[in-house]
C-alpha positions as CSV (number, residue, x, y, z in Angstrom):
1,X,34.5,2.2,59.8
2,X,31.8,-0.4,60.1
3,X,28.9,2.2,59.3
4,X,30.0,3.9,55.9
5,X,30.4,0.1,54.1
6,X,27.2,-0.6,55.6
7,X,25.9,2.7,54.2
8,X,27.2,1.7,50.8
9,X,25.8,-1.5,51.4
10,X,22.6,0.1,52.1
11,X,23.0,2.1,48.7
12,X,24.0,-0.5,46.9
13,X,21.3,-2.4,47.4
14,X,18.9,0.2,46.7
15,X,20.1,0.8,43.1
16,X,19.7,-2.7,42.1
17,X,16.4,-2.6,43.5
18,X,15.4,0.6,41.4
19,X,17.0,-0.9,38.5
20,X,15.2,-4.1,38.9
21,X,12.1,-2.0,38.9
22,X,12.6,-0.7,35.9
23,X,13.8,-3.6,34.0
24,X,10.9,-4.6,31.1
25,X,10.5,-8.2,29.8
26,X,9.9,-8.3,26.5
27,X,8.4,-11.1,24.3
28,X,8.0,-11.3,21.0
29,X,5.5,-13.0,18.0
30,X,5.8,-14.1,14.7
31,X,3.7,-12.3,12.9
32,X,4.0,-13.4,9.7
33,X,3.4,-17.1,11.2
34,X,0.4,-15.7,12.9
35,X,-0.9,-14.5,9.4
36,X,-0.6,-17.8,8.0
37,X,-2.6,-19.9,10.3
38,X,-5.1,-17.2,11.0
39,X,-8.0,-18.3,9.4
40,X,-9.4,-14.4,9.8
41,X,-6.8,-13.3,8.1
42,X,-7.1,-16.4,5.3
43,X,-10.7,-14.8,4.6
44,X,-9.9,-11.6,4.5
45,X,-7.1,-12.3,2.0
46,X,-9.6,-14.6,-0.2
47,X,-12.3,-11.3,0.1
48,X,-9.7,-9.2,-1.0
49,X,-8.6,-11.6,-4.1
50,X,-12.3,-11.8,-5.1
51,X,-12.5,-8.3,-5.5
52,X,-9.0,-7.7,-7.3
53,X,-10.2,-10.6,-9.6
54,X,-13.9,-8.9,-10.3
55,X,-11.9,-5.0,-10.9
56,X,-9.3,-7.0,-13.5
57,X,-11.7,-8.4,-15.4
58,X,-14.0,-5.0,-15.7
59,X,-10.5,-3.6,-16.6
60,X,-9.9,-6.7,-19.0
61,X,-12.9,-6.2,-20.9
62,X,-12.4,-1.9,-21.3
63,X,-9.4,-2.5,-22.4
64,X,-10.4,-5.1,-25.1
65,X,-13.2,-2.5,-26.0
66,X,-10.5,0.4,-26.5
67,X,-8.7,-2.1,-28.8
68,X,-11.5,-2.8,-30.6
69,X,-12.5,0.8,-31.1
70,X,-8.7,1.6,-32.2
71,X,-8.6,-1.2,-34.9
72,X,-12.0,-0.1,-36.0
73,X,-10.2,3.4,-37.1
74,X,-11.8,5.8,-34.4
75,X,-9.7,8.9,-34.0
76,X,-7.2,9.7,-30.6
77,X,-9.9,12.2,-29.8
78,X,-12.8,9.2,-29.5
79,X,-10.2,6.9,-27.9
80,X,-8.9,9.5,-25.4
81,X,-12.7,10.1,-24.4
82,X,-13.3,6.4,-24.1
83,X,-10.2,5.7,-22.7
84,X,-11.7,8.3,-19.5
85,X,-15.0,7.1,-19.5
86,X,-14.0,3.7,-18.4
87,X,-11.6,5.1,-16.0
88,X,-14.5,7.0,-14.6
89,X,-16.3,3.9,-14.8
90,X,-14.0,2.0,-12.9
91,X,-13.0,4.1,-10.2
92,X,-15.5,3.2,-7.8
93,X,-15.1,-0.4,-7.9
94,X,-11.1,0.8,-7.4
95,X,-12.0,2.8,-4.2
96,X,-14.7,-0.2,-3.2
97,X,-11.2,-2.6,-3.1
98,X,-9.6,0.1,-1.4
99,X,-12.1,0.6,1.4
100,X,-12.7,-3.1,1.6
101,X,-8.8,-3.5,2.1
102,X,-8.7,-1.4,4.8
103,X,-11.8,-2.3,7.2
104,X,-10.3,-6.0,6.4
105,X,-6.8,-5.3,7.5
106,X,-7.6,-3.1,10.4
107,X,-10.3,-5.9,11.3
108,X,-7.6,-8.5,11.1
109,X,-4.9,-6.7,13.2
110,X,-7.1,-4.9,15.6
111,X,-7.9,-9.2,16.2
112,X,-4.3,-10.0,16.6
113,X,-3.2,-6.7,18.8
114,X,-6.0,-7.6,21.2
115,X,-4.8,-11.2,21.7
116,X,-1.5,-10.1,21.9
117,X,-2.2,-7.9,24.6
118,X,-4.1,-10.5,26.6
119,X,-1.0,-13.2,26.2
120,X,1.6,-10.5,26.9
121,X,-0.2,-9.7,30.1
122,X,-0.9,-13.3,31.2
123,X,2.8,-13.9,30.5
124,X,3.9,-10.8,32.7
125,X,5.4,-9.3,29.6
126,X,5.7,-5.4,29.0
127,X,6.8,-5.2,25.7
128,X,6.4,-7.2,22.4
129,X,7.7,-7.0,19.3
130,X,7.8,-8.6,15.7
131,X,10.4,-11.4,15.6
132,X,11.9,-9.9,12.9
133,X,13.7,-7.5,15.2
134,X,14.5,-10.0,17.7
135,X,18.7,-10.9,17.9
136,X,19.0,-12.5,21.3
137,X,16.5,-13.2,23.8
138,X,13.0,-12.4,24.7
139,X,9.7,-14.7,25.3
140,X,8.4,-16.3,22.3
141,X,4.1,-15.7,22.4
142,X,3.9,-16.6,18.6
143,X,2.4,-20.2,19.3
144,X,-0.3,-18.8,22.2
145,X,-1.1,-16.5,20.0
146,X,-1.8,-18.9,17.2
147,X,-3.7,-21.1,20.1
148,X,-6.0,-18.1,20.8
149,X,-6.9,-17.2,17.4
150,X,-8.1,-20.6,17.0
């Protein structure tokens, strides 16, 4: 009688164990807070204005040329072909914003992830997520973050 409850003890005490071992603590960063005081991310978003700003005002001014052209009495024939010359014209300064967008943005988060990871770790954390998704719980790595961004 006194060896089977000590062999469910014994059991016992081995699940917990395995389930302790497999229990993940999971942190979590506010990312748009990060964003904000980044100042990486501040210049990348100021590079990425300049270059909206320069493609609207080439746009501004072909537009202001079509305009012209249609209250000088060209035909729909000369407008439509003026009309895809300056869209010719201004796709590559469209794909130049584009690619610029995305070496930026990657540049940025590929930043962040990797000081993430190196909080996460120092923090003995497994798994970290946005704040956004967070209800109850978790460790809060938004302000170490913030710290090693600096």
């Amino acid at each position: 009688m006194f060896r089977p409850a000590l062999i469910a003890g014994a059991i016992a005490a081995s699940v917990l164990t395995a389930n302790a071992a497999f229990a993940y603590t999971i942190g979590y960063v506010d990312t748009s807070k990060v964003l904000q005081t980044y100042t990486g991310a501040q210049s990348a978003q100021a590079a990425m204005q300049r270059e909206i700003q320069n493609y609207q005002q080439q746009f501004a001014q072909r537009q202001q040329k079509i305009q012209e052209a249609q209250k000088s009495g060209k035909s729909a024939a000369e407008i439509e072909k003026l009309t895809k010359q300056y869209e010719a014209e201004l796709e590559p300064l469209k794909q130049k914003a584009a690619a610029l967008e995305a070496k930026l943005s990657a540049n940025v988060k590929t930043r962040i992830e990797g000081k993430i990871a190196v909080i996460a770790k120092a923090h003995h954390v497994d798994v970290v997520i946005d704040k956004a998704a967070v209800l109850y719980g978790g460790v809060d790595l938004t302000q170490d973050v913030i710290n090693a961004l600096k």
